[in-house]
BASEZA-635125 format. One record per residue (C-alpha): residue in one letter; residue number from 1; x, y, z. Coordinates in Angstrom, 3 decimals. Layout:
node code->A, pos->NUM, u->X, v->Y, w->Z
...
//
This chain:
node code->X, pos->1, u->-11.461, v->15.290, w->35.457
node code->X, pos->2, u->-8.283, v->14.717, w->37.766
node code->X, pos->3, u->-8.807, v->10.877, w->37.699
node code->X, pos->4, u->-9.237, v->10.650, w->33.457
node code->X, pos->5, u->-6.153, v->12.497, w->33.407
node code->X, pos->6, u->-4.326, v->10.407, w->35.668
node code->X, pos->7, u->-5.483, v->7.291, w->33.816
node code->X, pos->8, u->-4.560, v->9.056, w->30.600
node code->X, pos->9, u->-0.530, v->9.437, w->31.691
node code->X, pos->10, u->-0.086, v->6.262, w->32.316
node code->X, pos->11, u->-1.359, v->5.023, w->29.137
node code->X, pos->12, u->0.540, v->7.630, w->26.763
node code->X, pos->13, u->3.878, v->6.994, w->28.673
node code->X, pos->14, u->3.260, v->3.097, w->28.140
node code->X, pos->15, u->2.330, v->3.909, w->24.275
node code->X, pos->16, u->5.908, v->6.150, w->24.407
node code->X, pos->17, u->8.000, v->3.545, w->25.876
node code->X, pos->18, u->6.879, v->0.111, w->23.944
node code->X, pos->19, u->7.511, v->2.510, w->20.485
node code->X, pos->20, u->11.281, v->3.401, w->21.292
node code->X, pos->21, u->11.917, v->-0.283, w->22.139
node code->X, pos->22, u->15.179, v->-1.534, w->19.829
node code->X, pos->23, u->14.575, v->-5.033, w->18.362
node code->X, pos->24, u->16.425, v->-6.812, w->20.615
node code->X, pos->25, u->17.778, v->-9.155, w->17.214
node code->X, pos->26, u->19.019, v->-5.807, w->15.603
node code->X, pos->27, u->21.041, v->-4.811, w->18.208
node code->X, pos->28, u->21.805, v->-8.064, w->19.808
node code->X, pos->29, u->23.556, v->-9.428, w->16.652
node code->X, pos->30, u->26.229, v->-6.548, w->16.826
node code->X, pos->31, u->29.962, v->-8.046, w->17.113
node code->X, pos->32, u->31.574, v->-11.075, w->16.247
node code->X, pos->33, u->30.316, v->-14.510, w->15.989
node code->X, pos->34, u->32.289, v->-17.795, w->14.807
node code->X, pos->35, u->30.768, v->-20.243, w->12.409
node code->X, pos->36, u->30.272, v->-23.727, w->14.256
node code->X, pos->37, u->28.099, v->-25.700, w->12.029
node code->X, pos->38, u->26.076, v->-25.587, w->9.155
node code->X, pos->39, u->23.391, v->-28.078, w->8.537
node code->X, pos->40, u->21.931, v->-28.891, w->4.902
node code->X, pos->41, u->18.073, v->-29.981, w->5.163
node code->X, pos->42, u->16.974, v->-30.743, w->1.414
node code->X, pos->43, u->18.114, v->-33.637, w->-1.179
node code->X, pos->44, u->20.919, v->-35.917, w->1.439
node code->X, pos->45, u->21.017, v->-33.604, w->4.245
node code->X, pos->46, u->23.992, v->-33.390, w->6.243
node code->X, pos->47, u->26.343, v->-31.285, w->8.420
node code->X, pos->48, u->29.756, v->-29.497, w->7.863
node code->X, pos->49, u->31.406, v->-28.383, w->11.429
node code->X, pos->50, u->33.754, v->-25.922, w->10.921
node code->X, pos->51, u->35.118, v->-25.448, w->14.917
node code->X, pos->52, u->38.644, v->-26.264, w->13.580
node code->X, pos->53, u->38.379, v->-23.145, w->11.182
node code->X, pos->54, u->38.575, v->-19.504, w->11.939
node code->X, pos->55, u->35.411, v->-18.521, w->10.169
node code->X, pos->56, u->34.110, v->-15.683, w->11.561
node code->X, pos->57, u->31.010, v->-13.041, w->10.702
node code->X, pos->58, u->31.597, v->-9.525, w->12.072
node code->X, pos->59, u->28.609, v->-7.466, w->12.109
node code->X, pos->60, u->29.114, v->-3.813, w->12.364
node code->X, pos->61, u->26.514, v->-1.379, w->14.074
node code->X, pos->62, u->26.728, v->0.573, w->10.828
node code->X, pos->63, u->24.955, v->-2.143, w->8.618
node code->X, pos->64, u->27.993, v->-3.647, w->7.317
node code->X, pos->65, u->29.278, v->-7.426, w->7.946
node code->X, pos->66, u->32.730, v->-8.557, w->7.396
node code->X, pos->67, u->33.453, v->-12.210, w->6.609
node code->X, pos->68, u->37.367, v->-13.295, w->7.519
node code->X, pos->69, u->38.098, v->-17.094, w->6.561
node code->X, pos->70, u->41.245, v->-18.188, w->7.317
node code->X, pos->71, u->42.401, v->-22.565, w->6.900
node code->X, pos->72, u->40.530, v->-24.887, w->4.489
node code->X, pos->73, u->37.511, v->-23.993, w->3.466
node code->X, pos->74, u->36.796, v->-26.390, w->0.271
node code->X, pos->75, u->33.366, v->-27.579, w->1.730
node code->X, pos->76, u->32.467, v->-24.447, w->3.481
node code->X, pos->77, u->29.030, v->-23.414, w->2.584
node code->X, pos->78, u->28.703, v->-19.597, w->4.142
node code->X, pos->79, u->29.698, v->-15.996, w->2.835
node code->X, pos->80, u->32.961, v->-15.592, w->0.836
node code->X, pos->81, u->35.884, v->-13.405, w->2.879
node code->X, pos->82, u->34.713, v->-10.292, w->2.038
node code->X, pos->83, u->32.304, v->-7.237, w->3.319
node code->X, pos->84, u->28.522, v->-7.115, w->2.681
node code->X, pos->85, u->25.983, v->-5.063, w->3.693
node code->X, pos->86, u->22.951, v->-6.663, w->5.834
node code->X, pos->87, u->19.951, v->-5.590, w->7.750
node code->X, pos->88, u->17.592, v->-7.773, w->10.808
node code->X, pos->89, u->14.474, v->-6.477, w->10.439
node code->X, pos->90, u->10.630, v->-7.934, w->10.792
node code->X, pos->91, u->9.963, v->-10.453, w->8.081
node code->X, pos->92, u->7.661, v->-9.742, w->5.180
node code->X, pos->93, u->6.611, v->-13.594, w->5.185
node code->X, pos->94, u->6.755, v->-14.960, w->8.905
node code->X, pos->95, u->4.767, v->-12.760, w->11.138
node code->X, pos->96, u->6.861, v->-11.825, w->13.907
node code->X, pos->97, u->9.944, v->-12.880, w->13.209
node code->X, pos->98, u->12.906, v->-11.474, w->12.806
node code->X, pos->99, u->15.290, v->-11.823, w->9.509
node code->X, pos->100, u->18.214, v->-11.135, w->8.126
node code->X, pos->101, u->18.730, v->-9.832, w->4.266
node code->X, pos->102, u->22.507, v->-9.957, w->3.621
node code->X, pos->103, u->23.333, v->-7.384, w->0.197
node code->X, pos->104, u->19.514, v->-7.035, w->-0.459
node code->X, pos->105, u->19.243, v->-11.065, w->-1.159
node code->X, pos->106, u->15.986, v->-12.725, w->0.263
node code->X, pos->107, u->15.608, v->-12.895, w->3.791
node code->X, pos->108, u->16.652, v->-15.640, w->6.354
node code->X, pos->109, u->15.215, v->-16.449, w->9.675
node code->X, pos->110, u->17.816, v->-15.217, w->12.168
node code->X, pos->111, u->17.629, v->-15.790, w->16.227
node code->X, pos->112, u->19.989, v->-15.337, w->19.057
node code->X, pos->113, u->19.942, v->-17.137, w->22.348
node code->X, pos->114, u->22.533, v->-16.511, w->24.813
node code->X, pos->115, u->25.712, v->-16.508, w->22.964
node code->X, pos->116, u->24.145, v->-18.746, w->19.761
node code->X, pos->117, u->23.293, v->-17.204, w->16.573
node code->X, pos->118, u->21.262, v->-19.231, w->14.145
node code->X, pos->119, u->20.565, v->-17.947, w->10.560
node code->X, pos->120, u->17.631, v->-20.135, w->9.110
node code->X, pos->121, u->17.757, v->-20.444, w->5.092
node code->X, pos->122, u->16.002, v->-23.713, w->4.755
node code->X, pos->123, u->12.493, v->-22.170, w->3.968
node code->X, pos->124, u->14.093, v->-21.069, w->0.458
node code->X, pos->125, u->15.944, v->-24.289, w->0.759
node code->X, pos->126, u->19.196, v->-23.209, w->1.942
node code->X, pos->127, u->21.320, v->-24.485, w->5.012
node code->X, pos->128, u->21.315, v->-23.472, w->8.158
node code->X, pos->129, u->24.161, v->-21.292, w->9.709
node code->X, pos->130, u->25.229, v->-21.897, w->13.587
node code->X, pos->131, u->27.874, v->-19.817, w->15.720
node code->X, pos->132, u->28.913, v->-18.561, w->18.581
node code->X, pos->133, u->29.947, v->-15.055, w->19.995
node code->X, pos->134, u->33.376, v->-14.547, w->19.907
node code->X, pos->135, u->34.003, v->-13.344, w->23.606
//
């Protein structure tokens, strides 16, 4: 009886500690990030680098992102200055990965490496949005 209950703690404290895991996306996308690039992939695609602008995507903790846009911006392709509401959760479509739905629109691919933030429209034929943490 004392060795089923010593296999049995191990097991229910592995159960307890892979269910309070925080998506690592969720959390990880928390702060500011500066748009780089965005890359078009349907009918003549092309790329618009922005690194000259000051185009940057502040995601709050709370839910809420804020979108500041400051020089020219007549080709820019992103979010309008503004605040929005978002949430990175599991997608509905691709198992396993992790998207972003920005004010309850259709979900994006999103994935961060490092200090890279990629936000991947192109499935529903949208661009693609690069940046970097602001440090």
């Amino acid at each position: 009886m004392k060795t089923i209950k010593l296999f049995i703690l191990p097991v229910l404290l592995l159960i307890v500690l892979t269910g309070c895991k925080k998506d690592k996306t969720s959390t990880g996308i928390v702060g500011k990030w500066t748009l780089v690039k965005v890359k078009t992939v349907f009918y003549e695609p092309q790329e618009y680098y922005y690194s000259e602008n000051n185009i940057i995507y502040q995601f709050r903790a709370n839910g809420t992102l804020n979108v500041y846009v400051t020089g020219d911006i007549s080709e820019y392709m992103g979010k309008r200055p503004g605040e929005y509401s978002y949430r990175v959760e599991k997608s509905s479509i691709y198992k396993e990965t992790d998207v972003i739905v920005i004010n309850n629109g259709s979900e994006a691919i999103c994935s961060i490496s490092g200090n890279n933030l990629t936000i991947d429209d192109s499935p529903l034929d949208g661009p693609i949005y690069y940046f970097t943490r602001v440090k």
